[in-house]
C-alpha positions, -999 to +999 in steps of 0.1 A: +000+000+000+010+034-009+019+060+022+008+094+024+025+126+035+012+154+048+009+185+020+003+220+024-003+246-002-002+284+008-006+315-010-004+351+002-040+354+003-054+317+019-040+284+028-048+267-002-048+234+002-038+211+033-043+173+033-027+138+032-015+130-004+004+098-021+021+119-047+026+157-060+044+167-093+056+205-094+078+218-119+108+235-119+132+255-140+154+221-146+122+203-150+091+181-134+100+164-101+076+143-084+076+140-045+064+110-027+059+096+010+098+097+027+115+115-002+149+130+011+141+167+025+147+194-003+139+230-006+131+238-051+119+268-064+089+261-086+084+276-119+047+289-126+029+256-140+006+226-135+005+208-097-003+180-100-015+161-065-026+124-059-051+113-035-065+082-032-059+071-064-070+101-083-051+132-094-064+166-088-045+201-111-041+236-100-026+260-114+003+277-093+024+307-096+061+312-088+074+298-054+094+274-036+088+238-024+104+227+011+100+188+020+114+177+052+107+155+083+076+141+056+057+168+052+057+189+021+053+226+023+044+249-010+046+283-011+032+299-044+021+335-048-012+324-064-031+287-068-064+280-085-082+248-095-083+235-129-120+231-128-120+269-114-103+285-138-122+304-167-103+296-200-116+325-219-108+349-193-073+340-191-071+340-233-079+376-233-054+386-205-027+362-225-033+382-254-033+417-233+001+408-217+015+395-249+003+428-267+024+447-236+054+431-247+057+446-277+059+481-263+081+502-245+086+487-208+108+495-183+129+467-171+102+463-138+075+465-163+086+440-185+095+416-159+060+422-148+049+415-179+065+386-188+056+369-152+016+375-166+027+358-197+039+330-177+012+329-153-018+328-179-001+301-200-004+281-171-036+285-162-049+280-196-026+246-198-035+236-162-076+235-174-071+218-210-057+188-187-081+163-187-097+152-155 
């Protein structure tokens, strides 16, 4: 039988999410890593993406902003500056503010602008991949 670990998810605004869990997948800038029951304790900063989280043999997406994982003494901690369901998230709404930020880029930014700019490219992208997943 497969163990569980204790997984929090917390956002500026609201604890996100807080449960037992077989399984997460986050991503990072090298790439997806996967964190189960007992993995050695790691701190990762997670790129703006999918989370992926099993529980009882289903998986459940969100999707996450910027932030960093920390796993130690089996419990996983994930501090993101924003999280929202798959099934929550409106696909047209964040079509038209992938366009809008996309349209910014082609303008005249300052370097804190831009940066700005390119972290709402980022962050629409994923929410608009995080609710195509099936399930």
């Amino acid at each position: 039988m497969q163990k569980n670990f204790k997984f929090f998810v917390m956002t500026p605004e609201k604890d996100f999410f807080n449960d037992e869990v077989a399984q997460i997948v986050v991503s990072t800038p090298e790439g997806e890593m996967g964190i189960m029951a007992e993995h050695m304790p790691i701190i990762a900063v997670v790129a703006e993406s999918t989370l992926k989280i099993e529980m009882g043999g289903k998986w459940r997406n969100a999707a996450i902003g910027k932030g960093f994982l920390d796993m130690t003494s089996g419990t996983a901690e994930l501090f993101v500056d924003s999280a929202e369901w798959a099934e929550d998230i409106n696909i047209t709404r964040s079509e038209a503010a992938l366009q809008r930020a996309e349209g910014r880029l082609h303008t005249e930014l300052t370097h804190a602008e831009y940066l700005r700019t390119h972290a709402a490219v980022a962050r629409a992208k994923a929410r608009i991949n995080t609710a195509k997943l099936p399930g």
